[in-house]
C-alpha positions as CSV (number, residue, x, y, z in Angstrom):
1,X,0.0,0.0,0.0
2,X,1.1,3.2,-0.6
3,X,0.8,6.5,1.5
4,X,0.4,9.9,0.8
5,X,2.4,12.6,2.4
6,X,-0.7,13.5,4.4
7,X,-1.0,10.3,6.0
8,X,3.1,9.8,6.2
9,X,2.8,13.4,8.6
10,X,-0.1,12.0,10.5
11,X,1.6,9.1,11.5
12,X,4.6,11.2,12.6
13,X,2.5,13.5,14.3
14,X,1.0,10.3,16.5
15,X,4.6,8.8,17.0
16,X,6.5,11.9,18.2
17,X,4.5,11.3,21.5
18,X,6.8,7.6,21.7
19,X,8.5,7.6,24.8
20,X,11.9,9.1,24.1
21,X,13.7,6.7,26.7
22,X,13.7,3.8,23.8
23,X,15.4,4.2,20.4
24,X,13.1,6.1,17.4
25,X,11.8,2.8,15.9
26,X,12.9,2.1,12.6
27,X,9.4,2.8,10.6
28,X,9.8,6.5,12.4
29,X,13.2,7.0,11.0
30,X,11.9,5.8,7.8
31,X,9.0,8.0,7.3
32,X,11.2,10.5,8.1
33,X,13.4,10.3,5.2
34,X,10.2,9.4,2.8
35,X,9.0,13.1,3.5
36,X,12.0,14.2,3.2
37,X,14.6,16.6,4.5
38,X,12.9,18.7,6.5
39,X,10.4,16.5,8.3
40,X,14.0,14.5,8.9
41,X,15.4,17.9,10.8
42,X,11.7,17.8,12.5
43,X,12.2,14.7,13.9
44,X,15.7,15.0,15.0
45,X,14.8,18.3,16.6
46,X,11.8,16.0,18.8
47,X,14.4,14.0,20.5
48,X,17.0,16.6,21.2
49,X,14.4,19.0,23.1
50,X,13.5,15.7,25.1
51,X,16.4,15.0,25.8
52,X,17.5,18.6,26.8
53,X,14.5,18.0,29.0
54,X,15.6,15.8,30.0
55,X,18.8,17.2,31.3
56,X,17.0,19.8,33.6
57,X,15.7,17.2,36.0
58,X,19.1,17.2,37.2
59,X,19.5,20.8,37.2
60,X,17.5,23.8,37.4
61,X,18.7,25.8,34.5
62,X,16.9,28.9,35.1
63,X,19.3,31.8,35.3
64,X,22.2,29.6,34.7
65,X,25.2,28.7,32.1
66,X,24.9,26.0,29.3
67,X,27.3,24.9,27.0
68,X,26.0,22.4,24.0
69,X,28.0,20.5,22.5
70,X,27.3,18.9,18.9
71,X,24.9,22.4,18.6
72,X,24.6,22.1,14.9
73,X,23.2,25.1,13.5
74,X,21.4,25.9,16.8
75,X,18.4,24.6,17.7
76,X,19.7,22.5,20.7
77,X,20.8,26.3,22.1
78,X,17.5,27.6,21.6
79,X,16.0,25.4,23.4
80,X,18.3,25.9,26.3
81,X,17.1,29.6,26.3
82,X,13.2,28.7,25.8
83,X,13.8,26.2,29.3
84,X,14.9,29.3,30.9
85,X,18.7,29.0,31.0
86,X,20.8,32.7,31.4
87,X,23.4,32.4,29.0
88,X,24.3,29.4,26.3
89,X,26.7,28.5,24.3
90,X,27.2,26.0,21.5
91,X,30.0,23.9,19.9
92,X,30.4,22.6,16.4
93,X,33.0,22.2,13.6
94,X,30.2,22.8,10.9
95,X,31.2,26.0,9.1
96,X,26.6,26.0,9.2
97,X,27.1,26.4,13.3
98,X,24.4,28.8,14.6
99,X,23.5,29.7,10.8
100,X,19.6,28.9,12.1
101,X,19.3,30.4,15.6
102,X,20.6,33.5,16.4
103,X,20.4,35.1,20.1
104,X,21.5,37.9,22.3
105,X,22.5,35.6,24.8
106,X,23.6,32.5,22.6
107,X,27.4,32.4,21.6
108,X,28.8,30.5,19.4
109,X,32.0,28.6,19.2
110,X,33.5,27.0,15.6
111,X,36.3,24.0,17.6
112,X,36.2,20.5,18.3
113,X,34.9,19.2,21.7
114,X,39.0,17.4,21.6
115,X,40.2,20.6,22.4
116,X,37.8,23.0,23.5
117,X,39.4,26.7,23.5
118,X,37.1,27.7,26.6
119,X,37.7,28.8,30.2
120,X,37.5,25.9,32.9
121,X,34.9,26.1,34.9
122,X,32.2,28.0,32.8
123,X,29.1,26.2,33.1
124,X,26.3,25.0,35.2
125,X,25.0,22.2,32.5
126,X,27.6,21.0,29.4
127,X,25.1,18.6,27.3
128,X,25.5,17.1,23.9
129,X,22.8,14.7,22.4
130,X,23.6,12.6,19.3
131,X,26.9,13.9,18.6
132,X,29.8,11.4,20.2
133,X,29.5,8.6,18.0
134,X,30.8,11.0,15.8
135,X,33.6,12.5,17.7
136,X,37.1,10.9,16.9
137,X,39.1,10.7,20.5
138,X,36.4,10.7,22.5
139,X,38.8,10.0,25.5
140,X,39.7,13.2,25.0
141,X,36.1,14.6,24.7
142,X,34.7,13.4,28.1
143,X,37.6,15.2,30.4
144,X,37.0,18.6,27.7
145,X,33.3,18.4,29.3
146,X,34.5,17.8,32.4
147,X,36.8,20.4,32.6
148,X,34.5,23.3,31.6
149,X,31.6,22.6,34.2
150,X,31.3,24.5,37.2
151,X,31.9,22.7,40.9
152,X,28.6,21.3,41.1
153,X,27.4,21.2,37.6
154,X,26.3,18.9,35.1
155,X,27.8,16.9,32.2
156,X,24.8,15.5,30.5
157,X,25.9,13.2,27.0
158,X,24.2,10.3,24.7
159,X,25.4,8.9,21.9
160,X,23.3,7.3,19.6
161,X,23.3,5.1,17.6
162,X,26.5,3.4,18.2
163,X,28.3,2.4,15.5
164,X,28.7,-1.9,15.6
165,X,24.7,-1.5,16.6
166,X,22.3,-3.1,13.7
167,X,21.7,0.6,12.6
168,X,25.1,2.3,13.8
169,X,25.4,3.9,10.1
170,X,22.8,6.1,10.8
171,X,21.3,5.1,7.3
172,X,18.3,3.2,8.5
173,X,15.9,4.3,6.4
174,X,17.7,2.7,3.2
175,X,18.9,-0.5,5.1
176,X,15.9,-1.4,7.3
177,X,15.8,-4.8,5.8
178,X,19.8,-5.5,5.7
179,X,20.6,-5.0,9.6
180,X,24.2,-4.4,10.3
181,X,25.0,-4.3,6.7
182,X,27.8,-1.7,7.0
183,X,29.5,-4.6,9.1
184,X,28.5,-7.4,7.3
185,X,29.5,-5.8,3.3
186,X,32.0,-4.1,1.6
187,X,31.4,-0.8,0.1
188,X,31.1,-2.1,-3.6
189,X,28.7,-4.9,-2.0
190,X,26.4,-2.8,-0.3
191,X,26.4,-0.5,-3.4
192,X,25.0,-3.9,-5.7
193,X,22.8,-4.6,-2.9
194,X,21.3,-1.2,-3.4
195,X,21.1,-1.3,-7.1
196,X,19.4,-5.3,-6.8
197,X,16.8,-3.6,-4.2
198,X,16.0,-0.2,-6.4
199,X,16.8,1.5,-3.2
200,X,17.7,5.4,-3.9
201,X,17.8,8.5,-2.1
202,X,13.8,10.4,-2.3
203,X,14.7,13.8,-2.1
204,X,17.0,13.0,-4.9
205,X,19.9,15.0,-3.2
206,X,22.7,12.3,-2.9
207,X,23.2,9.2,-4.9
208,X,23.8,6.2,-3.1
209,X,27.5,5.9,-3.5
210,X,27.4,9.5,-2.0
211,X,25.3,8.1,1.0
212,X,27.5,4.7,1.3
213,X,30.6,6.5,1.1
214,X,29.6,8.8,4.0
215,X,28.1,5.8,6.0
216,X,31.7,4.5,5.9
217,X,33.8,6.8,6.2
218,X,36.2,7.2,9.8
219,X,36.0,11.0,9.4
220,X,32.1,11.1,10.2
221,X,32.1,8.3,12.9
222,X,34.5,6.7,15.5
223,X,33.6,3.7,14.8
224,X,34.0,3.1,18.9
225,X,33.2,0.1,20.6
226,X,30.3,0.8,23.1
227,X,32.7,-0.9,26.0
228,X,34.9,1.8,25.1
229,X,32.4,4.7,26.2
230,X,31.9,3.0,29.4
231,X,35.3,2.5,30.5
232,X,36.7,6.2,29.2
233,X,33.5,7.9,31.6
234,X,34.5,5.2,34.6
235,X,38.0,6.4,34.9
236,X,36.9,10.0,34.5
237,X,38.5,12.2,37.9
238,X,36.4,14.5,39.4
239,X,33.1,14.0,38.8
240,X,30.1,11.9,41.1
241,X,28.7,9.4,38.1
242,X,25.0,9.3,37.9
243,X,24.5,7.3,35.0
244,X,27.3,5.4,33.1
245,X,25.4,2.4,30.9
246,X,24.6,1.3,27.4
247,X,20.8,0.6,26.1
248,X,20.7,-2.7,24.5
249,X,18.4,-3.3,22.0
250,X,16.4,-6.8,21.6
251,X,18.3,-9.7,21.0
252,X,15.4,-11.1,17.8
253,X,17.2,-8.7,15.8
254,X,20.3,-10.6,15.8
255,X,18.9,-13.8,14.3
256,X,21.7,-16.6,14.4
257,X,22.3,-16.7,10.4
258,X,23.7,-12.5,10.8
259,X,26.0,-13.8,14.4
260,X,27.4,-16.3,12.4
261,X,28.4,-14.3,9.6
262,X,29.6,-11.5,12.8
263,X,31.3,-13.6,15.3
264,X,33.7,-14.6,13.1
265,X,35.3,-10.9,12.6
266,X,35.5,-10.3,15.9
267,X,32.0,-8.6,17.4
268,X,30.2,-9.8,20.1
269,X,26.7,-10.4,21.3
270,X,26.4,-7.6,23.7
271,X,28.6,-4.9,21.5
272,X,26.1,-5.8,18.7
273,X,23.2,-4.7,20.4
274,X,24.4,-2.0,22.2
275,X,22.6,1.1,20.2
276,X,23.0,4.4,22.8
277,X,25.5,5.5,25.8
278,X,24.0,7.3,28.4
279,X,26.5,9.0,30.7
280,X,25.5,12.2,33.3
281,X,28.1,13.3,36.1
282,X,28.0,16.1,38.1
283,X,31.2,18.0,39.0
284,X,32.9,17.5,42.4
285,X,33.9,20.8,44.0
């Protein structure tokens, strides 16, 4: 059957109330993309205001410093300011940073979260959504957040999805029926695969050697293992850890025929279906 774009946006409507504790489902993603690019900014905008929600049961931001990290071109800082925070600033590398938010008491800061040219110290609530699985050295990342929150405050940061999860390519609209394909094919494989399947790009903006290359590609994700987020926060100094743990996604997913083409190379059960890290700290005195 197929939908219309009314119906598409009614069923988004009805599944941006989904609980935003659980992954977006795959069929959400995938709608997403079918109405194309901006109902995909809609939806990614959803789960970063719930998660900065989120973030402000540990802290009452009103009147107070934030620093986001992964800021894009700004939304995640306006909704600091529209929860009530005094002052926020974001962090990107995008040369696009801020380009869709501006605010007489947002700043904006063009560096890498690696190496963050900021004061130590400087805010009440440091929070990044989405945005580590794509930082390269994120050992040095989680000390940078740590360094530049206040006595007291708190370092809020998920990353998801993680890249050896089913869908840790972030192209799951395209590969919905091919689950961990960027771990199970080479490039030119996946590429055939897409041209057996008839699968292309709706909003006709890439070609699909222009999405596969990017899904690929080491300089748009750190291709971490999800072990390796845990153990980098544990052996953070300074910092009480309130939450420090990976989401796992169902097991049905991983049906014995895909393990045994996995196992082989080196992944595990557990790494396999770990999709998000979760980690919030606040900052010792």
């Amino acid at each position: 059957m197929q939908l219309t774009k009314n119906q598409i946006l009614r069923i988004l409507r009805s599944m941006k109330k989904m609980p935003f504790q659980r992954p977006l489902k795959p069929i959400y993603r995938y709608l997403l993309v079918m109405v194309g690019k901006q109902s995909v900014v809609q939806g990614a905008k959803v789960y970063t205001l719930q998660r900065a929600k989120d973030s402000t049961k540990y802290m009452n931001i009103r009147g107070k410093t934030v620093l986001a990290v992964g800021c894009n071109t700004g939304y995640d800082c306006r909704y600091f300011i529209e929860l009530g925070a005094g002052e926020v600033h974001g962090v990107d590398i995008i040369d696009e940073i801020g380009a869709n938010y501006a605010h007489p008491h947002v700043k904006y800061h063009q560096m890498s979260v690696e190496a963050m040219d900021l004061k130590s110290e400087s805010y009440d609530l440091v929070f990044s959504c989405a945005t580590f699985e794509h930082v390269p050295r994120i050992d040095l990342a989680f000390p940078e957040m740590v360094r530049v929150t206040k006595p007291k405050g708190i370092i809020y940061c998920v990353a998801e999805p993680l890249w050896n999860s089913r869908q840790g390519h972030h192209k799951a609209a395209f590969f919905e029926d091919y689950p961990w394909i960027h771990l199970r094919l080479s490039r030119d494989e996946i590429l055939e695969y897409c041209k057996e399947k008839g699968i292309t790009d709706p909003t006709g903006e890439h070609s699909m050697e222009a999405h596969v290359d990017y899904m690929l590609d080491s300089k748009f994700f750190n291709k971490m293992p999800a072990e390796q987020y845990v153990s980098i926060c544990n052996n953070l100094k300074g910092v009480e850890i309130l939450m420090n743990e990976l989401y796992f996604e169902d097991k049905q997913y991983l049906t014995p025929k895909i393990y045994a083409e996995l196992e082989p190379k080196g992944y595990q059960l557990e790494e396999l279906l770990a999709v998000r890290h979760t980690f919030i700290a606040r900052k010792l005195k």
